[in-house]
Structures are given as structure tokens and as C-alpha cells.
C-alpha positions in Angstrom: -5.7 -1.0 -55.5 -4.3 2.4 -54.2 -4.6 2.7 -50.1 -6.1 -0.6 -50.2 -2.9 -2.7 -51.6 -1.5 -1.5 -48.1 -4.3 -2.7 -46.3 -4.6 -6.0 -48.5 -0.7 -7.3 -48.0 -1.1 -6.7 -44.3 -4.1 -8.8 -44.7 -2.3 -11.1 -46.5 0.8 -11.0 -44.3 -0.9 -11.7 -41.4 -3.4 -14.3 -41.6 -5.0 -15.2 -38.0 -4.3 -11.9 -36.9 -5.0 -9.3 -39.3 -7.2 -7.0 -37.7 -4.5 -6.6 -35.0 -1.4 -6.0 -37.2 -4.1 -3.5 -39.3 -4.7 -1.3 -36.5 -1.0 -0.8 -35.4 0.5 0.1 -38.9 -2.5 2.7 -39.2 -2.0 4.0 -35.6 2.0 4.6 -36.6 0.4 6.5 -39.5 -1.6 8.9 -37.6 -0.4 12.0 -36.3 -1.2 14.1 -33.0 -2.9 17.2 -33.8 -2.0 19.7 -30.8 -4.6 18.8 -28.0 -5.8 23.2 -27.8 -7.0 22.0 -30.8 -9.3 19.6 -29.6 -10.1 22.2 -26.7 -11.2 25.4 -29.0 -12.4 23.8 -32.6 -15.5 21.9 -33.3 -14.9 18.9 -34.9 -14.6 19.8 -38.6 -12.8 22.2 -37.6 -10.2 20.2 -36.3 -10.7 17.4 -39.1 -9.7 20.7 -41.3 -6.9 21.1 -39.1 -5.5 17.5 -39.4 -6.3 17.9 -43.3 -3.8 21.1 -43.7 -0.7 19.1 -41.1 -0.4 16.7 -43.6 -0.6 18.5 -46.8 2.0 20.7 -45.6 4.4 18.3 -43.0 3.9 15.1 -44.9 3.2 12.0 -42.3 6.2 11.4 -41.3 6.0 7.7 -41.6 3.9 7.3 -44.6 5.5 10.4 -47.2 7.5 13.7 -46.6 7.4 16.6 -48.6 9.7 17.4 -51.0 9.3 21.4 -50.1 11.4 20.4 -46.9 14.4 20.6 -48.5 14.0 23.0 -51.1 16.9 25.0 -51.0 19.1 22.3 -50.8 17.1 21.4 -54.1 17.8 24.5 -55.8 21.4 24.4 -54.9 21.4 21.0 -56.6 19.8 22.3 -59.5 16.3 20.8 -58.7 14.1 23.3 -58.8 10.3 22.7 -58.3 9.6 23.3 -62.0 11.8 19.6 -62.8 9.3 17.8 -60.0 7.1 15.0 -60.9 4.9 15.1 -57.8 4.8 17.1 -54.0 5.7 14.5 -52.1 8.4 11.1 -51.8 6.4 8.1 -49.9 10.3 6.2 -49.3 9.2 6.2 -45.8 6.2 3.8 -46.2 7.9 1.7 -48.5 9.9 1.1 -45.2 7.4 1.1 -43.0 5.8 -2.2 -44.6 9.2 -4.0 -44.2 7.9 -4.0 -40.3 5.0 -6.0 -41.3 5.3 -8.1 -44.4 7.9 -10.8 -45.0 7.5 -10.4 -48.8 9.3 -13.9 -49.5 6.2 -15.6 -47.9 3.4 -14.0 -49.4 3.3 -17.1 -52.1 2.5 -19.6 -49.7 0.1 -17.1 -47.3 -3.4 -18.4 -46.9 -4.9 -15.1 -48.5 -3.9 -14.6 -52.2 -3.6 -10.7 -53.0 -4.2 -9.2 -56.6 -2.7 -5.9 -56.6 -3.7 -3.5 -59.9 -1.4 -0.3 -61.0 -1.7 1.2 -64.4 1.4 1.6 -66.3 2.0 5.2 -67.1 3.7 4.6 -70.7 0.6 2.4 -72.5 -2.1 3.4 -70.1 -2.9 -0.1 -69.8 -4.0 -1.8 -66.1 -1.8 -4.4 -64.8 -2.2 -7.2 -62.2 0.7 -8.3 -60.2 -0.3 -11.6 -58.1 0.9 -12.9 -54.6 0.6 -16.5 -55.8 2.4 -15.9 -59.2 5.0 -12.8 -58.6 7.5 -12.1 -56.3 5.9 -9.4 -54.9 7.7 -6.0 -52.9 7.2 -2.9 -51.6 7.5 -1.4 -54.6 4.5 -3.3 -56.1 2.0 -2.1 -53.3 3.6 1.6 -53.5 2.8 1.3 -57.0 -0.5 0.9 -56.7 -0.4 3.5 -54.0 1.2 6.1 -56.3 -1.4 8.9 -57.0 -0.6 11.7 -58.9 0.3 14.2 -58.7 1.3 13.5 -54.6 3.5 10.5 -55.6 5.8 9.8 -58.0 5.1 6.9 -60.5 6.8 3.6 -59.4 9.2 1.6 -61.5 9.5 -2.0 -61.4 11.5 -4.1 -64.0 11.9 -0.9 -66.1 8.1 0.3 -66.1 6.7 3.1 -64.3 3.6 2.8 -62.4 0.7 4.6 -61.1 -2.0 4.9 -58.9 -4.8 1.8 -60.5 -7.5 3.9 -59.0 -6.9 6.6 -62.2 -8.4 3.7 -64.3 -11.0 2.1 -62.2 -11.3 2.2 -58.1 -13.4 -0.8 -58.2 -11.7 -3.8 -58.6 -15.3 -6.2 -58.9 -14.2 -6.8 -62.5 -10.8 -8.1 -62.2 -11.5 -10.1 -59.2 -14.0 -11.9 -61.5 -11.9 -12.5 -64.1 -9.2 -13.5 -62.2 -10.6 -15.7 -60.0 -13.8 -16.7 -61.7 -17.3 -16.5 -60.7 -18.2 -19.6 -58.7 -19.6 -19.3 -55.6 -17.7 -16.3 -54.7 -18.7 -14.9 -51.4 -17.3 -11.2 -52.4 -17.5 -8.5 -50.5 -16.8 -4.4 -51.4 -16.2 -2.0 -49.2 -17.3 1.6 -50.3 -15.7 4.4 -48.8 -17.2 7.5 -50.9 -20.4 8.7 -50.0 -22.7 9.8 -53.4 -23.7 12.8 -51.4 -22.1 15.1 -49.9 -21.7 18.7 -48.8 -20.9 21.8 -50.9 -17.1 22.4 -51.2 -15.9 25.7 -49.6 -11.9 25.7 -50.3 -9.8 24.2 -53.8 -8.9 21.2 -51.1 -12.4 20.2 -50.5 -13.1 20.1 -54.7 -10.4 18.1 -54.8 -12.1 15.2 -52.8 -15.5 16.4 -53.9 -14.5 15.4 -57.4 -12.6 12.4 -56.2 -15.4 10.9 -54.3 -17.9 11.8 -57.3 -15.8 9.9 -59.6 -14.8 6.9 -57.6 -18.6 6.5 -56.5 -19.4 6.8 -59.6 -17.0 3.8 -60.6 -18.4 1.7 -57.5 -21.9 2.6 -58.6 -21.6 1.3 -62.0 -19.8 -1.9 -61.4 -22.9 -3.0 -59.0 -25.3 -1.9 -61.9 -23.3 -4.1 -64.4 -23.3 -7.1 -62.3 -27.4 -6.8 -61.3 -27.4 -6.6 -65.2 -25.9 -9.6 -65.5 -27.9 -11.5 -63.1 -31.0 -10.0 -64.9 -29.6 -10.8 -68.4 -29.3 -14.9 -66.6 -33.2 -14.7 -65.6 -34.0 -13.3 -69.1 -32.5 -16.3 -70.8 -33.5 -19.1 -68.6 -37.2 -17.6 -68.9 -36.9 -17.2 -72.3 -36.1 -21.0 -72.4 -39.0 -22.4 -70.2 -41.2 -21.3 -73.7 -39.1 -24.2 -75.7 -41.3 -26.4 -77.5 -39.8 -29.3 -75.3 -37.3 -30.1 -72.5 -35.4 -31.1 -75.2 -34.7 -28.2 -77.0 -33.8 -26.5 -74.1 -31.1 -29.1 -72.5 -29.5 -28.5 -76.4 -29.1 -24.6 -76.3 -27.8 -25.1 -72.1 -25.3 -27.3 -74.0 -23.9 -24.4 -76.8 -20.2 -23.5 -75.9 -21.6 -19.7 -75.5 -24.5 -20.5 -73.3 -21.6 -21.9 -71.1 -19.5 -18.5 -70.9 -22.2 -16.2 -70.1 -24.4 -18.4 -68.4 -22.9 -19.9 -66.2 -23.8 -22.0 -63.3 -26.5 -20.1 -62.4 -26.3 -22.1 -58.8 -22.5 -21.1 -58.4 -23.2 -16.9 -59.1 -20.9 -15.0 -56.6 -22.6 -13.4 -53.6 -21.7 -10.3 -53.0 -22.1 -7.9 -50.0 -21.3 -4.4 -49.9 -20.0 -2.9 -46.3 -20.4 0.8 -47.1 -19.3 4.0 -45.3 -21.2 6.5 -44.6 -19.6 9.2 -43.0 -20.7 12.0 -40.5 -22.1 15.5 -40.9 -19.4 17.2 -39.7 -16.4 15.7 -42.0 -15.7 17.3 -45.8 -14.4 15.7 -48.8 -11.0 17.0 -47.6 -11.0 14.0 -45.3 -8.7 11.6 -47.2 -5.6 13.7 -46.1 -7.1 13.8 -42.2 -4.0 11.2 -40.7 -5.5 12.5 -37.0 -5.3 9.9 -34.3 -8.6 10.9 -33.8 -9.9 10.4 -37.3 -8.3 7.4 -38.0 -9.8 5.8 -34.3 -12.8 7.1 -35.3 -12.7 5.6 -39.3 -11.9 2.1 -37.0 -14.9 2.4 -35.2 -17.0 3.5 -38.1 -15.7 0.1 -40.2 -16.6 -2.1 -37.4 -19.9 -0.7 -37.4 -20.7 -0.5 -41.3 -19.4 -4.3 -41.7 -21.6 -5.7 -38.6 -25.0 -3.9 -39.7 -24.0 -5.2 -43.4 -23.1 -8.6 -42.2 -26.5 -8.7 -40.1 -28.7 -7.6 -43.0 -27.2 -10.2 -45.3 -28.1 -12.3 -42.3 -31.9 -10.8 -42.2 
């Protein structure tokens, strides 16, 4: 969901060689911020810098702002009172052309669950590689944040952003997919702490990252839950008066649902980022070269001391 449905069909699109195809779509993302900057500001400085180019220019490849051609606007009658969001992402929608043949997706190796939440019953829908025939239009939906983006449409239905609902999408893996011996593994890009906001742009991500760590935060607790809930039963059961007993309760139809196959329970690993003193929460609209070579680096790092861990 959201920024990751453009990193997922990539992923998707690419099998064998997604890493590669990854870093060149993000590298035509990123924009140069002019090199005095680099010579005269510290670095959050300049992540500040890179922060206010693209709320104000747009990334020219990704989304343009719809300021740019305001008075043509007004002449038209389109005044920014009529807008539904800042900024028109057509130019990403293009962009993925260059890297997805969308006709093969349904017989890729990777299957990709993609999550948007229609704006009109507030309900979160999944659209599926292996089942729809999925565009541009479906990852953009999922990508459509207001009030930056507009909503979507697809068959007649409007779309937005499936991070306004839930930006951790354990849950519907699981029920999509099932349970059994999953290896699953989340990446978690907001920090829980952070420093205090000083400008309306850094309250902005302050508040997003609270929420969506939040979100993270409580899918993880429901899921140890679970697993605690499974111990709970099975201990409960080595009391039964005999073996017996216990095989016939293992055998009740909702024993089965919950329960499980307590040998098959997903493994889950979580890669998270942590950040660096100098960034603030108004990182998320940083598209620096810098920054983004940097956020590649940082991945690299965070998935290789998680992997090695999980190794112990």
C-alpha cells in the first residue's frame, strides 16, 4: 500500500533483478539540490532544503504542481477553491510504463496484493496480480494521499491512499494468503521517537509517523497475542484428564480456525529503519539524490543486521 505498491510492482515486474530495476526508477525520482547547498548548509539543513523543492516544484517525474499553471486555471474557470488536491501525479503513472509490462504481472513469480480504500463506502479493497488485470491506475491508487493526490478512479470508483485506513498490511496478507509457514517480513519506516517539530511541515510528518507507527506497533502486539492465546490453549489442554480428551477438542471445527497448525505459524521478521539525528519528520517529501542514496544505504544496512539477528 501507498509508496510501497510502487516499490511492490517493480518487485513484481522484475523478478531476478529487482534490486537493480528499484534503484533506477528511484534515482529518476530524485532531484539535484543546487551543489552551494551542499557547500554552506549542514545536513538538515539541506534535507530542509530538498523538503521545500518538492513541495513547491513538484518532482518532475513523480507529480507536478497544479499552482504551475494557475492562471491558465483561472482563465479556465478553475480556481483553487474547485481543487481536490495540490498536486497531479500523471507523470508517475507514466513513469511505471518504463518498468512494468502490466499484461505479465499474472504469470510473474511474485504475486502483489495492492490495498486502496474507496473514498465513497470507506471500505479497504484488495486488487490482486494473480486475479485482476492490474494498471497503473491501481498502484497510483494506492499511492493517492490526500490531500496531495487526487482520488483514483477505476471501473467507476474513486480511490485513495490504503494507508488512511491501516499502513500495515500484516492483516491482509494473512488473510489472503493464509498463515502456514509464512516466512513474512515488514519493513518499518517510522521511527516511535522523534524530535520536536519546529515548522507546520514537520507536524505534518510528526503526526504521520505517530499514527502509522502506531498502526505497525499494534499489528505486532496483536499477532504476539495470538501466539500467546496458541500457548494458553495447548497448556490449558496438557491438564485433560486423558490424551483422549484432548485429541477430541484438537478435533472441534473452531479449535481448527484459531488454532492452527501451531508447527506451520508464520515467521515474521521486522527490518526497521531508524533514521539519523539530523533528519525531521519533514523527510518524506526530501526526493534529494542525496537522501534517497543515503535511504538505499540505510535499507541495506537495517535488512542485513535484521537478517543476521534472525540468524543469531
Amino acid at each position: 500500500m501507498s509508496i510501497g505498491a510502487f516499490n511492490g510492482v517493480i518487485m513484481a515486474a522484475n523478478p531476478g533483478h529487482a534490486a537493480a530495476a528499484l534503484e533506477d526508477f528511484w534515482r529518476r525520482l530524485s532531484l539535484d539540490v543546487p551543489q552551494a547547498a551542499h557547500a554552506l548548509l549542514d545536513d538538515r539543513a539541506r534535507r530542509l532544503l530538498g523538503s521545500w523543492q518538492t513541495l513547491a516544484f513538484g518532482v518532475p517525474a513523480f507529480f507536478r504542481p497544479r499552482w504551475s499553471g494557475m492562471l491558465t486555471s483561472m482563465f479556465a474557470g478553475m480556481e483553487p477553491l474547485s481543487w481536490t488536491s495540490f498536486y497531479d501525479p500523471t507523470p508517475v503513472k507514466e513513469l511505471l510504463q518504463r518498468y512494468v509490462d502490466f499484461g505479465a504481472l499474472k504469470s510473474s513469480a511474485v504475486r502483489l496484493l495492492v490495498s486502496a480504500v474507496n473514498v465513497e463506502t470507506a471500505r479497504l479493497e484488495i486488487f490482486d496480480s494473480y486475479v485482476d488485470d492490474l494498471s497503473a491506475d491501481h498502484i497510483l491508487a494506492s499511492g493517492s494521499l490526500p490531500p496531495g493526490f487526487p482520488w483514483t478512479t477505476i471501473d467507476g470508483k474513486h480511490y485513495w491512499d490504503g494507508g488512511i485506513i491501516s499502513n500495515s498490511p500484516l492483516e491482509l496478507l494473512l488473510e489472503h494468503s493464509g498463515t502456514a509457514r509464512k516466512r513474512i517480513f515488514i519493513v518499518d519506516l517510522y521511527p516511535e521517537t522523534g524530535l520536536l517539530p519546529t515548522s507546520l511541515m514537520e507536524v505534518l510528518g510528526r503526526r504521520d509517523e505517530i499514527v502509522f507507527a502506531e498502526r505497525i506497533r499494534r499489528d505486532s502486539a496483536e499477532q504476539s497475542l495470538v501466539r500467546d492465546f496458541r500457548k494458553l490453549v495447548e497448556g490449558i489442554l496438557a491438564y485433560a484428564t486423558s490424551p483422549e480428551q484432548a485429541e477430541q477438542v484438537r478435533q472441534w471445527p473452531t479449535y481448527i480456525q484459531l488454532m492452527g497448525d501451531k508447527d506451520a505459524a508464520p515467521s515474521i521478521t521486522r527490518i526497521v529503519r531508524k533514521g539519523s539525528e539530523c533528519e525531521t519528520a519533514a523527510r518524506d517529501y526530501d526526493f534529494s539524490a542525496l537522501s534517497i542514496a543515503r535511504h538505499m544505504e540505510e535499507g541495506r544496512a537495517a535488512a542485513s543486521e535484521a537478517l543476521a539477528a534472525q540468524r543469531g
